[in-house]
C-alpha positions in Angstrom: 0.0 0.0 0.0 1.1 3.5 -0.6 0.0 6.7 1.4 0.0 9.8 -0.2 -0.3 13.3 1.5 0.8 16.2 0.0 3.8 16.3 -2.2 4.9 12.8 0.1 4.4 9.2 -0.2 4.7 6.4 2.3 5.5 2.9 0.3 4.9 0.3 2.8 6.6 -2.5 0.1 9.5 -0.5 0.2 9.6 0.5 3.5 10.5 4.3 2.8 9.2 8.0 2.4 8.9 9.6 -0.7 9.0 13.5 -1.2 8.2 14.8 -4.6 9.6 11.1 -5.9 12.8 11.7 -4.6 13.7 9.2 -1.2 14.0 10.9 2.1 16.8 9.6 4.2 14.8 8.8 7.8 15.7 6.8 10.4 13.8 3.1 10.8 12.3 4.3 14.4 11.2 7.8 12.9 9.7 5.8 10.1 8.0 3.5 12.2 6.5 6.3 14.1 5.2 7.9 10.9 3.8 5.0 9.0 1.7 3.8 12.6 0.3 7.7 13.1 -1.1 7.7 9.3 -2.6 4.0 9.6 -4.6 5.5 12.6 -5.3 8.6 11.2 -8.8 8.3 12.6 -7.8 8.7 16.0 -5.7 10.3 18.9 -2.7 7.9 19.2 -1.7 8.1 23.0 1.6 8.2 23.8 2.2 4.9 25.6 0.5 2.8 22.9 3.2 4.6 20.5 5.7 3.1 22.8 4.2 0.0 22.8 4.0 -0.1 19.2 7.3 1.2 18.1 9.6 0.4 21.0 8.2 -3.1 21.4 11.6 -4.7 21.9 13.8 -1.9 24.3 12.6 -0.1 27.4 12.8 3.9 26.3 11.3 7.1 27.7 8.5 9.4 26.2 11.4 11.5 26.0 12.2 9.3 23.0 8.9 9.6 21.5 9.3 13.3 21.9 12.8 13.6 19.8 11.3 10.9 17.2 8.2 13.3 16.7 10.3 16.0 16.1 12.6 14.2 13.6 9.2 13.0 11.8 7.9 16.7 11.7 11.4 17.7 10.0 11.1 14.5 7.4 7.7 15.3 6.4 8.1 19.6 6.3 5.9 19.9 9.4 7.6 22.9 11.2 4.3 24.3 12.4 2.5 20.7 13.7 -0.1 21.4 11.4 0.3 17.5 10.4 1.4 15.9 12.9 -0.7 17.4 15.8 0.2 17.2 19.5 -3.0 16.6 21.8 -1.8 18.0 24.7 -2.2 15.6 27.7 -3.1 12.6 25.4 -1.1 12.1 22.6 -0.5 12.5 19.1 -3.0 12.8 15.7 -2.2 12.4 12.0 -4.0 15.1 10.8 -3.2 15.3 6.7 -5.4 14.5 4.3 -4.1 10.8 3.0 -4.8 8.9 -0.3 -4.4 5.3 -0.2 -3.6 3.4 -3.5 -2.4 -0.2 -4.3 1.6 -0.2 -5.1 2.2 -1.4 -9.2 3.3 -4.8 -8.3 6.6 -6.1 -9.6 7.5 -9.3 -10.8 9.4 -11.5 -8.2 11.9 -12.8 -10.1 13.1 -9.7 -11.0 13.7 -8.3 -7.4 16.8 -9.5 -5.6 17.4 -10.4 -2.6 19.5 -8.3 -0.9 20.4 -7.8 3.1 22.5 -6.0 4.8 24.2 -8.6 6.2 25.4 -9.5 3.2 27.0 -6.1 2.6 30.6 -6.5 0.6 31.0 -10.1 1.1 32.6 -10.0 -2.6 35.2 -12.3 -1.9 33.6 -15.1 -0.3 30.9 -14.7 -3.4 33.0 -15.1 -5.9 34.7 -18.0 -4.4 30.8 -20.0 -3.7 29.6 -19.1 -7.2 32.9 -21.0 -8.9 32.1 -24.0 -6.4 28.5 -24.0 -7.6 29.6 -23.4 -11.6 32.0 -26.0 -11.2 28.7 -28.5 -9.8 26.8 -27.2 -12.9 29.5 -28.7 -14.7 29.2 -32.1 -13.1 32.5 -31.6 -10.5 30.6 -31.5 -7.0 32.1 -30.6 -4.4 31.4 -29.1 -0.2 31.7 -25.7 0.9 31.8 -25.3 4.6 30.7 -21.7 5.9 32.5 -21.6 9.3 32.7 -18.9 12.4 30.8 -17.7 15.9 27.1 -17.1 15.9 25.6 -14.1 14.0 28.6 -13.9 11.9 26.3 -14.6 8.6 27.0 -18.2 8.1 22.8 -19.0 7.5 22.7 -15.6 5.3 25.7 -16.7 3.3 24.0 -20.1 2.3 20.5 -18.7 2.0 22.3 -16.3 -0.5 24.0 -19.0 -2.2 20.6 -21.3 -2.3 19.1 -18.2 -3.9 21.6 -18.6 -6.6 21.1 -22.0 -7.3 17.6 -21.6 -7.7 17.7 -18.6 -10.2 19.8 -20.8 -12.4 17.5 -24.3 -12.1 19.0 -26.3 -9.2 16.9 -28.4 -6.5 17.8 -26.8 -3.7 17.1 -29.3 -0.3 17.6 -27.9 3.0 18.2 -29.3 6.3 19.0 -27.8 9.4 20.6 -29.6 13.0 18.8 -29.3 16.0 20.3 -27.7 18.9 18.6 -30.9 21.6 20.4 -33.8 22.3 17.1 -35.7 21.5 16.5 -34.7 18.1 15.5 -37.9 16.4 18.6 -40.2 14.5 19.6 -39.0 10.8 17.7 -35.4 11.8 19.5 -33.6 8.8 18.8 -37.0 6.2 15.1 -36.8 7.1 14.6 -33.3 6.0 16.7 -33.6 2.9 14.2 -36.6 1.9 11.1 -34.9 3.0 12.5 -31.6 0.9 13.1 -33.9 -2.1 9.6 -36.0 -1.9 7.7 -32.4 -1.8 9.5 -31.1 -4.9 9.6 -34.9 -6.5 7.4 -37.4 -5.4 7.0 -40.9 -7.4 7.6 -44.3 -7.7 11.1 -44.1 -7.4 10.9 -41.4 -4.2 8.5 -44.1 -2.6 10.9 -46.8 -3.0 13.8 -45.4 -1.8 11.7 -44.0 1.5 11.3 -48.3 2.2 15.0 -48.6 1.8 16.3 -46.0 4.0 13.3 -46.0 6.6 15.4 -48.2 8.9 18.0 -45.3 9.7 14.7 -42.9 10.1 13.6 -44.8 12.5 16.3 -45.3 14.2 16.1 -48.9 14.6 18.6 -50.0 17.2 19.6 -53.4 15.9 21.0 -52.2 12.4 23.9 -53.9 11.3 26.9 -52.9 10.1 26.1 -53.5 6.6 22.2 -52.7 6.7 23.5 -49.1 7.5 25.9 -49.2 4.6 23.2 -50.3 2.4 21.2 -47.9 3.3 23.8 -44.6 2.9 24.1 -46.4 -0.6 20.3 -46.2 -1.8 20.1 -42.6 -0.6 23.5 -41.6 -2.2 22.8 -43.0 -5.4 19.1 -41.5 -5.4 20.8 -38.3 -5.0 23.8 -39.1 -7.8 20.4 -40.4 -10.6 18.5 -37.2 -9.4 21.3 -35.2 -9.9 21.5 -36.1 -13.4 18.4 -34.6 -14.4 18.3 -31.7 -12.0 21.2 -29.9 -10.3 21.1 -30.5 -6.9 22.2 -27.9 -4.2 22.2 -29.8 -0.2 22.3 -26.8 2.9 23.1 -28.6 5.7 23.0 -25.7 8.4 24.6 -26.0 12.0 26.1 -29.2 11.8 28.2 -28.6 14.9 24.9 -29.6 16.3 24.4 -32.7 13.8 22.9 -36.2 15.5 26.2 -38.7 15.2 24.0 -40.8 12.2 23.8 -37.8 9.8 27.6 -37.0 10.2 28.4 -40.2 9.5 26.2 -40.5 6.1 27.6 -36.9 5.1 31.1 -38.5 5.3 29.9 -41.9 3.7 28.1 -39.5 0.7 31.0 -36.8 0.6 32.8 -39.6 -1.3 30.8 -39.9 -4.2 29.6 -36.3 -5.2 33.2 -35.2 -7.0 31.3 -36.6 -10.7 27.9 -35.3 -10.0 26.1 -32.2 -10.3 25.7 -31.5 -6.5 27.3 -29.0 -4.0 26.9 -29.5 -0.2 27.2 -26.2 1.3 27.6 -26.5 5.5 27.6 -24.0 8.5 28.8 -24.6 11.4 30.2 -22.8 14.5 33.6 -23.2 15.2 33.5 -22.3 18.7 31.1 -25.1 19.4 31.7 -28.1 18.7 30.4 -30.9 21.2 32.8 -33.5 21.7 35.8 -35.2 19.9 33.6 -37.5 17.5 32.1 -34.3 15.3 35.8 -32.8 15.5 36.9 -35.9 14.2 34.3 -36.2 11.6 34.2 -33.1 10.8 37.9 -32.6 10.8 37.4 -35.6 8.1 34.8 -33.7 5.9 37.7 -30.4 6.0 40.3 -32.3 4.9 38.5 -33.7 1.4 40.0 -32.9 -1.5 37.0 -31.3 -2.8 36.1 -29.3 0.3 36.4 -25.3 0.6 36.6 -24.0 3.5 35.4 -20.2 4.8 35.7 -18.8 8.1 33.4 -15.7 8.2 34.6 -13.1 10.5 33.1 -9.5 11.2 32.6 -6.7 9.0 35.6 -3.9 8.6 36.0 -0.7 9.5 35.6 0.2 6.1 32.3 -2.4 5.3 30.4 -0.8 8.4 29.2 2.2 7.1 27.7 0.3 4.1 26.1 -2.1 6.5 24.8 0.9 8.6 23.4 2.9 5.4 21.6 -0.3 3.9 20.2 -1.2 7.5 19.3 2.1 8.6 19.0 4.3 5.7 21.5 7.1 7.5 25.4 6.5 6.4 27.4 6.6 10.2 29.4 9.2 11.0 33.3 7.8 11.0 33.2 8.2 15.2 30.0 6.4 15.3 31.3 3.4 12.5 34.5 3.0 14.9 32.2 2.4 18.2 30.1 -0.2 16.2 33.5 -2.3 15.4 35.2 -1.7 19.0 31.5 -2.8 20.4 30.1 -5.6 18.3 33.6 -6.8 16.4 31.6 -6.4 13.2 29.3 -9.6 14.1 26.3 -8.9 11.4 23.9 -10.1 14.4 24.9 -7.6 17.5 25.2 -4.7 14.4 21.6 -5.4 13.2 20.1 -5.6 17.4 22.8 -2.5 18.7 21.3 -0.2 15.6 17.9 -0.6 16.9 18.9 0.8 20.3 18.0 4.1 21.2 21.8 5.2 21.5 22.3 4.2 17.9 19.7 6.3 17.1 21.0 9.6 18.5 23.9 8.8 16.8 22.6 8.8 13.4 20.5 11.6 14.0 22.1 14.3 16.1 25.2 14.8 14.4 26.8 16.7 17.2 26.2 14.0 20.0 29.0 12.8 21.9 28.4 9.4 22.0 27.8 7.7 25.6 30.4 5.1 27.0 27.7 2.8 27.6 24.2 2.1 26.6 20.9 0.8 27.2 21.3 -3.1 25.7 18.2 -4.7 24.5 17.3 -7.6 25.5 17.2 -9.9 22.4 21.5 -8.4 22.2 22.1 -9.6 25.8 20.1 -13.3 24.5 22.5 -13.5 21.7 25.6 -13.0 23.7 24.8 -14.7 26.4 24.7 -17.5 24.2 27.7 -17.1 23.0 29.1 -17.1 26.4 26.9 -20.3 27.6 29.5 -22.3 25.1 32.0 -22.3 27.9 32.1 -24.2 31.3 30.7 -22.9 34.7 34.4 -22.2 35.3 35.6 -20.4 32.8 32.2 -18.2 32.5 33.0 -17.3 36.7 36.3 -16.4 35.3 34.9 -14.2 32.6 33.2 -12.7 35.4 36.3 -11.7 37.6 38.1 -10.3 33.7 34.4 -8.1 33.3 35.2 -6.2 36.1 39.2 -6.0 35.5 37.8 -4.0 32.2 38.0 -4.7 28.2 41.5 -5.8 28.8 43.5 -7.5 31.2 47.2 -8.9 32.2 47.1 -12.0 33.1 48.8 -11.7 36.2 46.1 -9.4 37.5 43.3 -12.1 36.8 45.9 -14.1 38.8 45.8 -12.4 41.8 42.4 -11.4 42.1 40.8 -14.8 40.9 42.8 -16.5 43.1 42.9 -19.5 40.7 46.2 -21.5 40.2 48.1 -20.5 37.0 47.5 -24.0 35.4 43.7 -23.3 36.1 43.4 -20.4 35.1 45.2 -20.9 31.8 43.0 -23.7 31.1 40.2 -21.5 31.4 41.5 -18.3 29.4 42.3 -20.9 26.5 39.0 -22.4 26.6 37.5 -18.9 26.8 40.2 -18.2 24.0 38.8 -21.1 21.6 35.5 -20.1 21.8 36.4 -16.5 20.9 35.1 -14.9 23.8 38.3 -13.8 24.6 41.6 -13.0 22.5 45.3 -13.0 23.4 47.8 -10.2 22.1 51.0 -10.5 21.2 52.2 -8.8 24.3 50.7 -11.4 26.7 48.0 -9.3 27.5 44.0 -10.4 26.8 40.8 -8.5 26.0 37.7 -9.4 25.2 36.7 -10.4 21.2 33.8 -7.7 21.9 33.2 -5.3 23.8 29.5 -6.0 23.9 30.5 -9.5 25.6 32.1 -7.7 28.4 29.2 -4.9 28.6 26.5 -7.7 28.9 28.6 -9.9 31.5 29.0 -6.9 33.3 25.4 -5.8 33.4 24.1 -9.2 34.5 25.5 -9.0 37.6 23.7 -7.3 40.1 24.4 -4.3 41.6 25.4 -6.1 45.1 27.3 -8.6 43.3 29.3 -5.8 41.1 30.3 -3.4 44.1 31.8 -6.3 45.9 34.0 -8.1 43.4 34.9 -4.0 42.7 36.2 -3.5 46.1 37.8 -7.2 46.0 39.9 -6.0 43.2 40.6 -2.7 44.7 41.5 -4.3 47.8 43.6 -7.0 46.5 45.6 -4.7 44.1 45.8 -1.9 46.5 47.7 -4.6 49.1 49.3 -5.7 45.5 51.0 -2.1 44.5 51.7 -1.6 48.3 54.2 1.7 48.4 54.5 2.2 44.6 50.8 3.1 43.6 51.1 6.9 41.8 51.3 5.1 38.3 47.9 3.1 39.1 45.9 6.0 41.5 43.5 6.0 38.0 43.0 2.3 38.3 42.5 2.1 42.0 40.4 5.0 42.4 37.9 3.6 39.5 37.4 0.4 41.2 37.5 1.9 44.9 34.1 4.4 43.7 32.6 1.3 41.8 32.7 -0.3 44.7 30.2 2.2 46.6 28.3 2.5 48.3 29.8 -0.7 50.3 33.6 0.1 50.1 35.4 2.6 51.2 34.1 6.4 50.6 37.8 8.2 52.3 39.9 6.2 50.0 37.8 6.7 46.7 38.4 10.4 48.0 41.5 10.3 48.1 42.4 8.0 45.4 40.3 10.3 43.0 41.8 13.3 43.6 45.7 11.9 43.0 44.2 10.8 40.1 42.6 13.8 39.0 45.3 15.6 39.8 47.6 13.6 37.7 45.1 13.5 34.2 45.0 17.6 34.8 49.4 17.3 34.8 49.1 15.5 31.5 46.7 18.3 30.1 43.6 15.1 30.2 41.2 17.4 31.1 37.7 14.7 30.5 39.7 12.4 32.6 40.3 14.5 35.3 37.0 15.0 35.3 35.6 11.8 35.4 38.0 11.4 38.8 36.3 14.4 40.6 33.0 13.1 40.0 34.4 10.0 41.4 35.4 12.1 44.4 32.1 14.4 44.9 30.3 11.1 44.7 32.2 9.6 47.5 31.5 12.5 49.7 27.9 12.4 49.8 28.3 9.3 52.1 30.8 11.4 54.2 31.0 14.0 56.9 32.9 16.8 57.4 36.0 18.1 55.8 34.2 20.6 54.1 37.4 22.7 52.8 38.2 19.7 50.5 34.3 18.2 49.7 34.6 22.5 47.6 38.1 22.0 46.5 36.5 18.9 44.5 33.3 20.3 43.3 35.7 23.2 41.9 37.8 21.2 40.3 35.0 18.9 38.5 34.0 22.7 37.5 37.4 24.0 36.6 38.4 20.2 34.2 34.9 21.0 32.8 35.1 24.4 31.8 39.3 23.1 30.3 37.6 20.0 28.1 34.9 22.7 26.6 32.1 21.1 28.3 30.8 24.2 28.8 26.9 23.1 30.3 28.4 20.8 32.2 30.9 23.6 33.8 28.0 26.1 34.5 26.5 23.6 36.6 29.5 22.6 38.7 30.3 26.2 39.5 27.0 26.5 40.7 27.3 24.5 43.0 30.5 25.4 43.7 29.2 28.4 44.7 26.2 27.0 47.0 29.3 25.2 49.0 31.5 27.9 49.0 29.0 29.6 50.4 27.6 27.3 53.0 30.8 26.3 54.2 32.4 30.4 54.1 35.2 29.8 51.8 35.8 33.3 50.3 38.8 32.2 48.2 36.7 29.4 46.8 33.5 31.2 46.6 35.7 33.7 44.3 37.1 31.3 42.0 34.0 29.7 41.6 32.4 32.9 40.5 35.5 33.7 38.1 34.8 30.4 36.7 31.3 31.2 35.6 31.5 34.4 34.2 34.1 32.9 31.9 31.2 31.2 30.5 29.3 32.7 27.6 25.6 33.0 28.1 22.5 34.7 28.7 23.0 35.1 32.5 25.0 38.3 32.9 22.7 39.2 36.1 23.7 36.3 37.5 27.0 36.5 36.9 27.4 40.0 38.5 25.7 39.0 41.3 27.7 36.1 42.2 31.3 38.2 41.5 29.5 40.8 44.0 29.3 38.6 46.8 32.4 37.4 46.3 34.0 40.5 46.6 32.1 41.0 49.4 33.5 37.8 51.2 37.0 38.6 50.4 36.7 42.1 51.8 37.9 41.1 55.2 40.6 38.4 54.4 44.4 39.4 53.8 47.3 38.1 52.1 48.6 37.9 48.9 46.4 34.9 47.6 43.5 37.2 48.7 44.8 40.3 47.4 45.1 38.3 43.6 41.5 37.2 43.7 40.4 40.3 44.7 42.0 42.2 41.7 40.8 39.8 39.3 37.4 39.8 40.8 37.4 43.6 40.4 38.4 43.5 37.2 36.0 41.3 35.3 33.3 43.5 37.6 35.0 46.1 35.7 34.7 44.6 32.2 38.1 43.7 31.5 39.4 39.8 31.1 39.8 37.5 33.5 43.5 36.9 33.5 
């Protein structure tokens, strides 16, 4: 259906806006929005069922509603919300006058298939459509797609099934079941009930009788009934090949029932003269015991077996992936946190672009983007998954290296495991062949993705993640013992996460050495991020009022040096209210130098706050006093604040 108002056009086929039949870029959510309000034009949409609606599958705010309403007023050239009404209190009303109209329908066969997560996969293309001209050509052959989950393993083969297709091959899909209890010869019974649909007969009917002993899974086959058996289903296949191309997708076979690997191998053998390719995924990372390495190891090592191990998108494919998922190309920042986060798995980049952060990102061009986000919940599925693949031990492990950070040294997982070294190195290469973690070349291990480490961290709960903080703060406190001023940054970050359970003095103090240091080294956002460590720690504190304004001024001060200017208003502010509560002219007087540095609208203010100041400082002495009081005078007197 198509939706016309005005000079624009909503396609719901093509999932786009139209204005004056040119496309206009729009984000998914914005689209979303905008495509639900003009289906219920009839009516005030309120805003929670708009939440419901859109935001289905992530917990947001109205606040979100608010910025994608205004983002839908700009796509649609609604400046004065004469469209898309606001009813105050309630909600939200389509109000343009809409034509609806069938969309010209276009033959299938002419529209391809394309997905994003197929996005620049030209290598690995080129190298499956050889494999399948070669099997037009009567040389058959396996092609095994390899690598973690969400990687694009499924998409690769659909892609490649699609290709078959267009050129006049049966294509027969299987795929393994993830439960132990999947009946025997899983993969074989869907290949045979794929071929009977698309060729029933005689022939189809007779070969069901011969192989519906290993269907069954009858427990007394011999030896040589088995054998029998692979050979009447093989040499079906070979004849049927004959007349018909045949294309097999035998999808997660890491999970494959013993039987079907076994008939794979036995089959494997006779394809190399037929028209047939086998094309197999599998996850590296988890394969369940020694047999299906062994098989499988096999299967790899055939002559006429190509193997590909899919890993993420680049740097440089991300931004194509984005634009095609999207509709908004990423800003190069914004494509750099997608690869540190998701390590360019197609999967997490599909879930982490429908999160509200993502969002922002594409839309306000300006935003800084946030260190962490709101994870939705079908992401934290997926990696958990991916995690589950390991043992109970190494995932407690993985727990201890979340809270160490993105990366780790070894010896610090040591000490504050307290695993023995064998143990733990059992565990790290475990975690290591799964691709949860990675090793550098300097000894040193991080996690494969960021995300992984996010989501581990965010499952614990909030009990559970202040202790095992002040554990490590403890531990590598005692560790560092007299030589801690090169890791003050390291120690005060884990003493604050440890709050409000650990201990409030030392964050205090730990913060501001740290602070202190990042300001040396001209790390102005740093040093910030440490004084909010240490005005945090002081709510839980009494007295020692001098230093609880020394901190708030210097949040302010590192603020106002990083040119974050509304942040640096506010922290001289309050500043001010402590300076002021607790009678500290000299600080009361910086502070107030501090915010009429700032440019704004608040010149009243401003003199107000430099007039009490210079009232406070009336009755102190000394030369300090006497400095602040002549450059208190002199931005009262319109000259710069030197």
């Amino acid at each position: 259906m198509v939706f016309s108002f005005g000079e624009y056009e909503l396609d719901e086929e093509r999932f786009e806006l139209r204005g004056s039949g040119a496309k206009v870029p729009v984000q998914p959510k914005v689209l979303d929005v905008i495509f639900y309000l003009v289906r219920n034009r009839e009516r005030v949409v309120l805003k929670r069922e708009l939440l419901d609606a859109v935001w289905a599958d992530v917990v947001v705010s109205e606040a979100s509603v608010s910025r994608v309403i205004m983002e839908a007023r700009k796509a649609i050239g609604d400046e004065l919300q004469q469209v898309l009404v606001t009813v105050r209190g309630r909600g939200f009303r389509f109000a343009g006058e809409v034509v609806e109209r069938e969309r010209a329908s276009t033959p299938r066969a002419t529209i391809p298939a394309v997905d994003a997560s197929f996005v620049d996969r030209v290598a690995l293309t080129s190298a499956v459509e050889a494999r399948l001209e070669e099997a037009f050509a009567g040389r058959g052959s396996l092609v095994w797609l390899s690598g973690e989950a969400g990687i694009g393993k499924t998409r690769t083969a659909d892609e490649i099934a699609r290709r078959a297709r267009a050129r006049g091959a049966t294509v027969l899909v299987a795929h393994a079941h993830e439960k132990p209890d999947a009946p025997p010869f899983w993969l074989w019974t869907q290949i045979f009930r794929a071929y009977t649909s698309v060729h029933g007969g005689p022939a189809t009917q007779q070969l069901g009788e011969s192989i519906a002993p290993l269907m069954v899974g009858e427990p007394a086959l011999s030896s040589s009934a088995e054998f029998s058996a692979f050979d009447a289903l093989t040499q079906f296949l070979v004849a049927a090949a004959r007349k018909q191309p045949l294309l097999l997708v035998l999808d997660d076979v890491h999970w494959a029932d013993q039987g079907s690997l076994r008939l794979l191998q036995f089959f494997a053998r006779d394809i190399r003269g037929s028209a047939i390719l086998i094309v197999g995924t599998y996850r590296d990372t988890a394969l369940t015991g020694d047999e299906h390495a062994r098989v499988l190891g096999g299967l790899l090592r055939e002559s006429a077996s190509l193997s590909i191990p899919l890993r993420g998108l680049t740097l440089d494919e991300i931004p194509r992936f984005v634009e095609v998922t999207s509709g908004s190309p990423p800003s190069p920042a914004f494509a750099k946190a997608l690869l540190e986060r998701t390590g360019g798995n197609p999967l997490y980049l599909h879930q982490i672009l429908k999160t509200d952060w993502a969002e922002r990102a594409l839309t306000e061009t300006a935003h800084e983007l946030a260190s962490s986000m709101d994870l939705q919940q079908g992401l934290i599925e997926s990696i958990s998954r991916h995690v589950d693949a390991v043992s109970e031990g190494a995932r407690e492990m993985l727990n201890v290296a979340a809270v160490l950070g993105r990366e780790f040294e070894l010896a610090k997982l040591a000490l504050v495991s307290g695993l023995g070294q064998q143990d733990l190195l059992d565990r790290l290469d475990e975690a290591a062949r799964a691709r949860v973690l990675i090793k550098s070349k300097d000894g040193t291990y991080r996690f494969a993705h960021m995300l992984v480490r996010e989501v581990l961290y965010k499952k614990m709960s909030s009990a559970d993640r202040a202790a095992r903080h002040c554990l490590v703060a403890e531990k590598l406190l005692a560790h560092y013992s007299d030589s801690i001023d090169p890791h003050v940054a390291e120690l005060a970050h884990h003493f604050s996460r440890a709050l409000p359970g650990g201990d409030p003095a030392r964050t205090i103090e730990l913060s501001i050495r740290a602070a202190r240091q990042e300001t040396a080294l001209g790390s102005h956002r740093a040093a910030a991020r440490h004084w909010e460590q240490a005005a945090q720690a002081f709510t839980l504190v009494r007295g020692d009022d001098a230093r609880r304004v020394q901190v708030q001024l210097g949040l302010a001060q590192s603020r106002l040096r990083a040119g974050q200017d509304a942040g640096a208003r506010e922290a001289f502010l309050d500043a001010v209210i402590l300076a002021r509560t607790f009678t500290r002219p000299d600080a009361l007087a910086e502070a107030a130098l501090g915010f009429a540095s700032l440019a704004g609208d608040a010149a009243t203010q401003r003199r107000a706050i430099l007039d009490e100041a210079r009232s406070a400082l009336a009755a102190g002495s000394g030369d300090d006093v006497a400095r602040l009081k002549a450059r208190v005078e002199a931005v009262l007197a319109g000259a710069p604040d030197a």
